[in-house]
C-alpha positions in Angstrom: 21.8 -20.3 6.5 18.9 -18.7 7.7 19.6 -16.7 10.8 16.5 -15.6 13.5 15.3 -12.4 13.6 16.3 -10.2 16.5 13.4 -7.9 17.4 13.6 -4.8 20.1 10.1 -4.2 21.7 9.9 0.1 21.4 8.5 1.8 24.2 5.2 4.4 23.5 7.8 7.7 23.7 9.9 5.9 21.1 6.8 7.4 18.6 7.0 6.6 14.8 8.4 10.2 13.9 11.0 9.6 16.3 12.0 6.4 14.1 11.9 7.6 10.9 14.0 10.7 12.2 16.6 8.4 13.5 16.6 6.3 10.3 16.7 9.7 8.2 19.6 10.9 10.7 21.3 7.7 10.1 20.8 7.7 6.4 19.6 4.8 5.8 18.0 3.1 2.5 14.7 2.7 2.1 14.0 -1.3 0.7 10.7 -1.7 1.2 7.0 -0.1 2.9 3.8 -2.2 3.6 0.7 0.4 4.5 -0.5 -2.3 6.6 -4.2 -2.9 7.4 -6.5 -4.2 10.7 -4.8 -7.4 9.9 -1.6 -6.7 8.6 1.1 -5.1 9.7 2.3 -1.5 8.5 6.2 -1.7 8.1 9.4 0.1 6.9 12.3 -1.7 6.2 15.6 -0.1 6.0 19.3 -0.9 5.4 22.0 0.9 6.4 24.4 1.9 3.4 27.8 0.4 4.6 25.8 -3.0 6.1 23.6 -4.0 2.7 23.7 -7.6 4.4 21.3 -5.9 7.7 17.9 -5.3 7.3 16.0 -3.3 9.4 12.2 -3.7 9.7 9.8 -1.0 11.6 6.8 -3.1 12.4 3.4 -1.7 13.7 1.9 -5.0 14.4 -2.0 -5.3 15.1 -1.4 -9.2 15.5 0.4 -8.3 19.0 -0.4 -4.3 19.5 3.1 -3.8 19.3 5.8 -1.6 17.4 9.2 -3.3 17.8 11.8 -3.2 15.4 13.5 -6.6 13.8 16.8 -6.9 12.1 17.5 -9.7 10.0 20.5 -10.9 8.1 24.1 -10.4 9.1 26.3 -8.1 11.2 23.5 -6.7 13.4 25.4 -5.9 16.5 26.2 -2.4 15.6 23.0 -1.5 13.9 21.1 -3.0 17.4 23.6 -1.1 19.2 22.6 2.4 17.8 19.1 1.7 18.1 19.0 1.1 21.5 21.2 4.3 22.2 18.8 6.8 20.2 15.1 5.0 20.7 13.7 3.2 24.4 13.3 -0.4 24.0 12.5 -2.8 27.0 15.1 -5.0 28.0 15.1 -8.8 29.6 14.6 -7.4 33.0 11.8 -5.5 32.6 10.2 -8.1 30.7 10.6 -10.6 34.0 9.6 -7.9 36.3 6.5 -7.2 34.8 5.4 -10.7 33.5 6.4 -11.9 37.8 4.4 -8.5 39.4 1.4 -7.7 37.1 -1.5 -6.4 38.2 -4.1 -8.4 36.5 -4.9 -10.7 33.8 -5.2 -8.2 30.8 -1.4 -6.9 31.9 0.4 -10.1 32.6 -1.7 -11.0 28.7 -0.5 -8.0 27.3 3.4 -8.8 28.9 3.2 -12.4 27.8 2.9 -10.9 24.1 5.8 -8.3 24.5 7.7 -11.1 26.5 7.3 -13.1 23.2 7.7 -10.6 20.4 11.2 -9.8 22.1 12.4 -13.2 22.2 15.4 -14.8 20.1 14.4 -17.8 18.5 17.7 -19.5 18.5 18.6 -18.1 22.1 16.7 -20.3 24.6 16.5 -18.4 27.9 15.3 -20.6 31.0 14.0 -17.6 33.4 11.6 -16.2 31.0 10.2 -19.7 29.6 9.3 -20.0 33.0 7.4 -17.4 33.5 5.6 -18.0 30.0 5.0 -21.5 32.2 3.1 -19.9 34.3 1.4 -17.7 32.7 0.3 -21.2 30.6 -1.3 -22.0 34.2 -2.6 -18.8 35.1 -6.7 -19.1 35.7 -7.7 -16.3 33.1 -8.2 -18.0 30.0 -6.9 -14.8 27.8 -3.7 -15.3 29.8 -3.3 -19.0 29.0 -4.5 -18.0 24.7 -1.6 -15.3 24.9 0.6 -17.9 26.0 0.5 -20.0 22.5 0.8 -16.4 20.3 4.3 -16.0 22.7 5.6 -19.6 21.5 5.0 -18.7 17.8 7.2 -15.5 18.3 9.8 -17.1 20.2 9.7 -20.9 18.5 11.8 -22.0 21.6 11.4 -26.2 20.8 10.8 -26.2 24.4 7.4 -25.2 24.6 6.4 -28.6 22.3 5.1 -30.1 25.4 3.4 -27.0 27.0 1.7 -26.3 24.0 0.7 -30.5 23.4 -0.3 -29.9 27.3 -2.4 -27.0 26.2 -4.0 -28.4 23.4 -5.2 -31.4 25.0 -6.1 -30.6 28.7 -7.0 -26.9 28.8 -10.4 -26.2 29.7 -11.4 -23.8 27.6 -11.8 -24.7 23.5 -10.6 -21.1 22.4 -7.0 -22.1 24.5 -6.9 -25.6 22.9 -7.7 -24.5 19.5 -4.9 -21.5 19.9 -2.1 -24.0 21.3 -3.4 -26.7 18.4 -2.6 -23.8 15.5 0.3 -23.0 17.3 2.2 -26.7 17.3 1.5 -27.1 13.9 2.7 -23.9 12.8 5.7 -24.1 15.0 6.4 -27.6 13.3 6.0 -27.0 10.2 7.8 -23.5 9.8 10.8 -24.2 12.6 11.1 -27.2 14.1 11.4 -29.7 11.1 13.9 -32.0 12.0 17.2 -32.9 9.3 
């Protein structure tokens, strides 16, 4: 069974020496590195030597401008738990502080991506969907374009009908062509039904 990834959004002091010092600290494996390019991510991934089942990946992403860490497979709890005691990741509440009280259009765009990155995929959560609702009605177009990147991160079923309502009524082509890519991707990676 094919479990989400859980991925923690690192804040700019939690710098890429001060990962790979926490992973050399921690002594964990090294499975895998990706160099990365201006379209592809540069990544580490990790496992930690009592948890081979847990795999951590250290993700630079130019997709998003973001550096989070994801853990996928089994028995994360402990592994998440460390991270977030040694390295400063945001949490829910900053996430619905900033996407409610941004200042303009490029930082609610740029807190609609984080917002989405951090999201569980099988963990629907009501108060932030609805501010990713809003931000789908906001009147800056980039706003409404980040909105659909946010749904593929998260791939909450409940944005189906914001992203059908994006593709066909938005104003904008760019918006409707973004929330078009989106559904079908969404439907045909996670929301096939049986």
């Amino acid at each position: 069974m094919f479990v989400s990834p859980i991925r923690l959004v690192l804040k700019d002091e939690a710098s890429r020496g001060k990962v790979t010092n926490f992973v050399w600290k921690k002594g964990w494996t090294l499975h895998d590195f990706k160099p990365g390019s201006d379209q592809e991510p540069y990544e580490y991934i990790w496992y930690p030597r009592d948890r081979k089942k847990t795999f951590i990946h250290y993700v630079e992403d130019p997709w998003v401008g973001a550096r989070y860490i994801a853990l996928m497979g089994e028995d994360r709890e402990p592994v998440i738990e460390q991270i977030r005691a040694a390295l400063p990741t945001y949490g829910r509440e900053e996430f619905l502080l900033h996407l409610k009280e941004a200042k303009s259009p490029e930082e609610l765009a740029r807190w609609v991506d984080l917002a989405g990155v951090a999201a569980v995929p099988d963990t629907f959560d009501p108060e932030v969907f609805a501010r990713f609702q809003a931000a789908a009605h906001h009147p800056d177009p980039n706003v409404r374009a980040e909105v659909t990147r946010a749904a593929v991160f998260a791939a909450w079923r409940e944005f189906k009908g914001l992203l059908e309502e994006l593709r066909t009524q938005d104003s904008e082509e760019e918006v409707r062509r973004r929330a078009d890519i989106a559904l079908q991707a969404l439907m045909r990676n996670n929301w096939q039904e049986g």
